[in-house]
N, C-alpha and C positions, 0 to 999 in steps of 0.2 A: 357528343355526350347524350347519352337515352336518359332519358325520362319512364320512370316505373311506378306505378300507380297500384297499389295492393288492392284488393277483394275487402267489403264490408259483410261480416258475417254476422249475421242475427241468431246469438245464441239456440233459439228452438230450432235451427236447423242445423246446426255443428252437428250431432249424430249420425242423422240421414247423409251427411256432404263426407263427414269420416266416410261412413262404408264404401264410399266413392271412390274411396282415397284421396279426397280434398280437402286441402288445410292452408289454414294461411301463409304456412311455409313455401309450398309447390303452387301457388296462386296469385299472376300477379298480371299486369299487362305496362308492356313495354313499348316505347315507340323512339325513334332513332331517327337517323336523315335517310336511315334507308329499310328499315323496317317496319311492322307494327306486327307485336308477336302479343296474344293473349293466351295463359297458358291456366290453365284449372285441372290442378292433378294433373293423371294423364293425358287430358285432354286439351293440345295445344294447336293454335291458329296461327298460320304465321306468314305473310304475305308480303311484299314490298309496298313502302308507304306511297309509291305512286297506282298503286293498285287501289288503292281506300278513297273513296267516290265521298261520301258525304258523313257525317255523323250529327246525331241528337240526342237528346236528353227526353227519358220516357220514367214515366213514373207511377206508383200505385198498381203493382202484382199483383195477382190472386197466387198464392201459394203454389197451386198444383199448376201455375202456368210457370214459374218463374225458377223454383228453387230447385237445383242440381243443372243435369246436363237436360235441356229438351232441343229438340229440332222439330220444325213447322211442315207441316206436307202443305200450306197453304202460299208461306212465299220464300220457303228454301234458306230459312235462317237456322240460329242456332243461339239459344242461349243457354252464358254460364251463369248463374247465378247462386245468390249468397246472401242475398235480402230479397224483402218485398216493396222496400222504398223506393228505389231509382238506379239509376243504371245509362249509360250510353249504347244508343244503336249504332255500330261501326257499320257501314254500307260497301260494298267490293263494286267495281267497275267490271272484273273478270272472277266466276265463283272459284272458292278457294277449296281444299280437298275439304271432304267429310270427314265429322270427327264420330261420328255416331253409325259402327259398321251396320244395323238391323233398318237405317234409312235408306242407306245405297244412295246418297247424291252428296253433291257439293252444295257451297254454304253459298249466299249470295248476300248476306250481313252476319254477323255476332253481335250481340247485346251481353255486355260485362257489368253486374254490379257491383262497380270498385266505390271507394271510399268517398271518392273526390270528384262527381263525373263533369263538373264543370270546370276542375285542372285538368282533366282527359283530352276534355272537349277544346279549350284553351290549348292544351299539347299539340290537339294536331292541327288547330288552324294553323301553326305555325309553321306547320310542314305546310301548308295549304290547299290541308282539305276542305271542304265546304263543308261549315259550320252552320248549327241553327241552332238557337234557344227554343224553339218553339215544339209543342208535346203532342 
């Protein structure tokens, strides 16, 4: 049975995440006994749950780092986001394809601002990923 955890959206960015084409309907992250899929609009991650190395709980954004699709040139991530409050960094063991073609690389974590990130985080220990509460 998978486990789906929806996107927290802070009304002053529903505009900006529309023209994305991001809406809470196409936004959501799943995890399974054999997957972990995050998907935001068209923009979907999808790896085997024995691919996913660790995850944390990160919190307090700065807007222009957080909200929509951004990718890091500093450590090869990628965040979807949809708040500025918190969020889970999912970690890969092997990087997963790019979702952002003007980067040109692969993702080597995602960070999802879903609703719940301590039910996420709880999700995937139980697949047994390595967990941390710590920020």
């Amino acid at each position: 049975m998978a486990d789906e955890f929806s996107f927290k959206f802070d009304p002053r960015y529903r505009g900006l995440l529309l023209a994305l084409g991001v809406r809470p309907g196409n936004s959501r992250v799943t995890v399974d006994e054999e997957n972990f899929t995050a998907a935001f609009g068209r923009f979907v991650i999808s790896t085997a749950i024995s691919n996913v190395k660790c995850a944390h709980v990160t919190r307090r954004y700065k807007a222009y780092k957080a909200i929509g699709v951004r990718g890091s040139l500093v450590d090869s991530g990628v965040t979807f986001g949809s708040n500025t409050q918190a969020g889970v960094c999912v970690c890969f063991h092997e990087r997963v394809p790019g979702v952002i073609p003007l980067l040109k690389r692969d993702h080597a974590a995602v960070t999802v601002s879903v609703r719940s990130p301590e039910m996420l985080l709880h999700a995937l220990g139980e697949h047994g990923v390595d967990i941390s509460s710590d920020e």
